[in-house]
N, C-alpha and C positions, 0 to 999 in steps of 0.2 A: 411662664410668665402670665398668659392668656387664663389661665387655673388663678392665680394668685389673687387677678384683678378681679376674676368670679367672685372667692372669698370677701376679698374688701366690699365689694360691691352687694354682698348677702346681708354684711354687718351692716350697710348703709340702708340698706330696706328696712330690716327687723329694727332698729334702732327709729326710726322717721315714728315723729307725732311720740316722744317717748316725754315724760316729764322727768323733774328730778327726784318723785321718789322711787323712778322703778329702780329696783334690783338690775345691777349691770354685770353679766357674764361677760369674760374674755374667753374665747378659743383659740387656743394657739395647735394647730394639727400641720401631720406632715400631705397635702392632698399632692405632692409633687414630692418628684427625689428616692430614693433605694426605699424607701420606707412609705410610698404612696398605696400600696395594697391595702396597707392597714389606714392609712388615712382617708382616704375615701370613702368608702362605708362608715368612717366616723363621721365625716362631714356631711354623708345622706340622712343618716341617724340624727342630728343635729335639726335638718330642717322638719322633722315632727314632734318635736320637741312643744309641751305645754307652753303658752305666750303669755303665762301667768301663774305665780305663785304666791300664796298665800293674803291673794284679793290682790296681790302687786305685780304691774306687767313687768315681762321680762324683757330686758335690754340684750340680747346674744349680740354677740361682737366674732365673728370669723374670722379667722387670717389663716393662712399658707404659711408655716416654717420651711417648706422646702426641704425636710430631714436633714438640717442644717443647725446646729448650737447656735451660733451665730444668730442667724435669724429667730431662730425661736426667744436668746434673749431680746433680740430689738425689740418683738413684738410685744413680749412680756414689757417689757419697760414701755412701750407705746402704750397697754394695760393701764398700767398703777401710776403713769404720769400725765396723760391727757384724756383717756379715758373714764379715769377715776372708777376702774370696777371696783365692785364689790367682793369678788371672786373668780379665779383663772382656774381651766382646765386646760389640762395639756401636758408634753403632747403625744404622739403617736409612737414616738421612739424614744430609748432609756437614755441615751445621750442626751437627746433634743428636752428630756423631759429634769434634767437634772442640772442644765443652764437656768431654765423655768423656777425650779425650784429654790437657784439662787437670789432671783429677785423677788419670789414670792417672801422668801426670809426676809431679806435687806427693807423690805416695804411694806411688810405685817401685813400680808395680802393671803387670804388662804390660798391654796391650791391643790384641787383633784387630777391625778397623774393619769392617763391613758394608758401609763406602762408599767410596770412592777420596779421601779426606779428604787433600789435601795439607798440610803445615808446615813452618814453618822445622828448619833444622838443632838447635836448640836444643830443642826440643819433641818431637822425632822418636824420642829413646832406648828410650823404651817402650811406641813404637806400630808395628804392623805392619797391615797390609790383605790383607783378603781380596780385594775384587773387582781388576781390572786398570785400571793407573794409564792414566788419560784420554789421558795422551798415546800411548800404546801403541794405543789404540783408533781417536782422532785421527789417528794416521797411516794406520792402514787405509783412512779416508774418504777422505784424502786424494791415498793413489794410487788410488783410484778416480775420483775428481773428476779429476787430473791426463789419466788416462786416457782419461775421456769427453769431454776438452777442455774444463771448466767453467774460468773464466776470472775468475769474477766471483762471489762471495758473500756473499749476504744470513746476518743474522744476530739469532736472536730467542732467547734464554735467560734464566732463573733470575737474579735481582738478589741473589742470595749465591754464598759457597766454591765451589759447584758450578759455576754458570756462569762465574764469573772462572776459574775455571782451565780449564775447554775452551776461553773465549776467547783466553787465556794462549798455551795448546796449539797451540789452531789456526790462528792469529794465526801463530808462530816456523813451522810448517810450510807455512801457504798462502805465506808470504814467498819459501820457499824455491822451492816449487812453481812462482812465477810467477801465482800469484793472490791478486787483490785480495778484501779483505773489507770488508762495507758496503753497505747500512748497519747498524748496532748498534743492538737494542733490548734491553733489557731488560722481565722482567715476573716479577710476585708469587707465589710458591706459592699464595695465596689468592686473588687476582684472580678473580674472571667474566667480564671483556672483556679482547680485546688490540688494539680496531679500530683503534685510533691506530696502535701501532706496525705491525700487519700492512697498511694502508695507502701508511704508508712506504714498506714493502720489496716492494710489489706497485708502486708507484709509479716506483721504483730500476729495476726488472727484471731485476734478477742472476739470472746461467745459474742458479743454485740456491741453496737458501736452509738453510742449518743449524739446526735447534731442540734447545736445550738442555734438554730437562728431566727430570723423571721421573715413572712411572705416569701418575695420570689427569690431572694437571694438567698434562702435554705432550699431551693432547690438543686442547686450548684454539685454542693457534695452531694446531696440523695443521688443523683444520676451516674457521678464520677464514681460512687462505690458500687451502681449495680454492672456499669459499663467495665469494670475492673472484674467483676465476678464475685464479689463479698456474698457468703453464702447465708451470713448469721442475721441473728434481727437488727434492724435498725430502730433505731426512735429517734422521735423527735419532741420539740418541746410545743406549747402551748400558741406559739406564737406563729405558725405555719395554718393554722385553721381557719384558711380561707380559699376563693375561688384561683388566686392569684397562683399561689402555692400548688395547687393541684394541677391549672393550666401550664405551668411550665414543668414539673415533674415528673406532668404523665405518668406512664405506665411505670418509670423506676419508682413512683411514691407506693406500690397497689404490698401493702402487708407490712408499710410501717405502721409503729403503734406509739401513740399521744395522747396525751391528757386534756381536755378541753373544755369549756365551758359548758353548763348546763343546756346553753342557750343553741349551740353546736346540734344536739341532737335532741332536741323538746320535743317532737314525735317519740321518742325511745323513752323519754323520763315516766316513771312508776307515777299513777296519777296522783300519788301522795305529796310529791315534790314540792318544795314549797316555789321555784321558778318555774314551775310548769305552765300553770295561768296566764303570768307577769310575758312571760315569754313565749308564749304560743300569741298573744295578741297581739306584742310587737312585731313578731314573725311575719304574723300575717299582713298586719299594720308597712311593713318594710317592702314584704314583697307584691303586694300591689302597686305599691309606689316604683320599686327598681326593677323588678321581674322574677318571675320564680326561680327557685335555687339561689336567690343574692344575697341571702342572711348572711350573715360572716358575725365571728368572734367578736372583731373591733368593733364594728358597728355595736355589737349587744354592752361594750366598756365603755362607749360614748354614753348609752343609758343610764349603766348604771354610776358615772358621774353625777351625771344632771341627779337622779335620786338622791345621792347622796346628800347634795345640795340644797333638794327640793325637801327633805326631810328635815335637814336644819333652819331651812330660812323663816318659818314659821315662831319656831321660838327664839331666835336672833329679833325680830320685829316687834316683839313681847319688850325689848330691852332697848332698843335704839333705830334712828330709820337709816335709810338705804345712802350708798353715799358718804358715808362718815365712818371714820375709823373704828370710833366704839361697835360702830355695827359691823365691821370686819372682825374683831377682835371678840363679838360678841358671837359669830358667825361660823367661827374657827372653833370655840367652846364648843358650839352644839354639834358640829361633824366631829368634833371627837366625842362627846357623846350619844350620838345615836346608837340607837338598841334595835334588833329584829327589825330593820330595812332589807326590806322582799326588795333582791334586783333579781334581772336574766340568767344573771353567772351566781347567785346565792344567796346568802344571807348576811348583812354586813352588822357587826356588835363591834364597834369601836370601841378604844382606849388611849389613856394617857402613854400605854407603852404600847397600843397595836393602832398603826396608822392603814392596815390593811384591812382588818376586822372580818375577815374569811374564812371560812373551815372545810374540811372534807364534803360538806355539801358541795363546793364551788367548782369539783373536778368530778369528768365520766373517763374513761380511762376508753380512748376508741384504737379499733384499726384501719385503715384505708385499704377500702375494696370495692371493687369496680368503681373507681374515682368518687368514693362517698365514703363517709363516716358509719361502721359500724361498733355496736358498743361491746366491749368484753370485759367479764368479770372478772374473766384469769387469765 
């Protein structure tokens, strides 16, 4: 609760001495709840945030969802009915993020996802993501796996949005690949145990076993199958690359392998990269501020929202001012138009049919060794 009142209380600073034509950002993040690893570093990422765009100050509005649906939509509707933004990020988790994106539909309110939140075609007009869509990520695994000859995969993930759709993902791609997946567990963002299901798939003996989850709560099963004795590889997904994740899994995480943002290993990136720059000065920019080693993934998807953002708002302003619907609606046009927006995690070319706009730049394919991110090719 003490966190919560911080947030509001962050929105009340940055917002003071604001007129009515700034641009008004809402945040709706999880800095509290199963899903705080990742929201936190969003929320630090937030406060260096540019305090002006395109000659217009920026209105940031903060709030605490709590990793709660529930609250994430209050807050959303606190957004688009007394706030009057102009645009919602958020939030931190696929659940929390796809309440958000119901009233960002119902009130023609754009909004930038913190999480790979998939939807039907009908819901999608006013949502775009920042992180890189699963299966983009999904397929990195999978020429990997394909590679090292895994043949056989176990599977243990998240019993919501997030996990159905890696399984989704990785399901259409191991098909292709030539490998089988199975067995299937599911387990709770809340949960303490997973011995039934990790039993299972130590039982199975698939070449390697996939875990779905994110931050600490993907640590759960990483330990329950090295403490079982699982001999084969493990992976894991995109959403575990941070300090959170590593402080609870310890030594069971040391020679999984994940896919991750650019932004993850910017020391390692070939100087060619196009987020090398963008992201070595955020790096450093972050960790002055929070302390060395405190980069994290999310934090670098808080960025590259606000870009997102920060590269449409300009020619939204060309067309209408801030505050008014046509400038929402005008707002929404150019984030799905933007083209070659340099973020930390890639390169984002938006479309009428790709609200992620991310490609094989956006993933480095690492291992974890001696509690750090190294990069492998194969």
């Amino acid at each position: 609760m003490k966190l919560h009142k911080l947030c509001v209380a962050l929105s009340v600073t940055l917002a003071a001495g604001s007129a009515l034509a700034d641009i008004t950002i809402g945040v709706s993040l999880s800095a509290t709840g199963p899903a705080a690893s990742l929201g936190i570093p969003e929320k630090n990422a937030f406060t260096l945030m540019p305090t002006e765009i395109g000659g217009e100050k920026v209105r940031l509005i903060v709030l605490d969802d709590a990793t709660d649906p529930t609250l994430a939509t209050k807050n959303a509707r606190r957004f688009v009915s007394e706030d009057k933004v102009d645009v919602m990020i958020g939030s931190s988790g696929t659940p929390a993020s796809a309440a958000i994106a119901e009233v960002a539909n119902e009130a023609r309110t754009p909004l930038v996802t913190m999480s790979p939140v998939s939807l039907p075609a009908e819901r999608n007009e006013w949502v775009f993501r920042a992180p890189q869509q699963n299966s983009v990520m999904a397929g990195a695994l999978v020429q990997h796996m394909k590679a090292k000859g895994v043949k056989t995969l176990g599977f243990i993930g998240f019993s919501d949005a997030y996990g159905e759709d890696w399984l989704n993902s990785m399901t259409k791609l191991a098909d292709a690949a030539g490998i089988k997946i199975g067995p299937v567990e599911r387990y709770n963002r809340t949960d303490t145990s997973v011995t039934g299901q990790v039993l299972k798939l130590v039982t199975a003996k698939p070449d390697a076993i996939l875990i779905v989850g994110s931050g600490s709560p993907a640590a759960l099963p990483q330990t329950a199958l090295v403490e079982r004795g699982y001999k084969g590889q493990i992976y894991q997904t995109h959403a575990v690359a941070n300090q959170a994740f590593l402080g609870v899994a310890g030594k069971a995480a040391e020679g999984a392998i994940l896919p991750v943002g650019p932004i993850v290993v910017v020391n390692q990136l070939a100087a060619d990269h196009p987020s090398k720059k963008l992201g070595g000065e955020f790096v450093r920019k972050y960790e002055a501020q929070f302390g060395a080693g405190s980069r994290s993934a999310f934090a670098g998807h808080a960025v590259d929202a606000f870009r997102l953002v920060e590269a449409a708002v300009p020619v939204a302003l060309a067309k209408a001012k801030p505050g008014s619907p046509e400038f929402r609606a005008a707002l929404r046009s150019a984030i799905e138009s933007n083209k070659d927006v340099v973020g930390v995690h890639g390169v984002f070319n938006m479309s009428p049919t790709d609200h992620f706009g991310l490609d094989a730049r956006s993933h480095v394919l690492v291992r974890i060794d001696n509690g750090g991110y190294k990069r492998v090719d194969n």
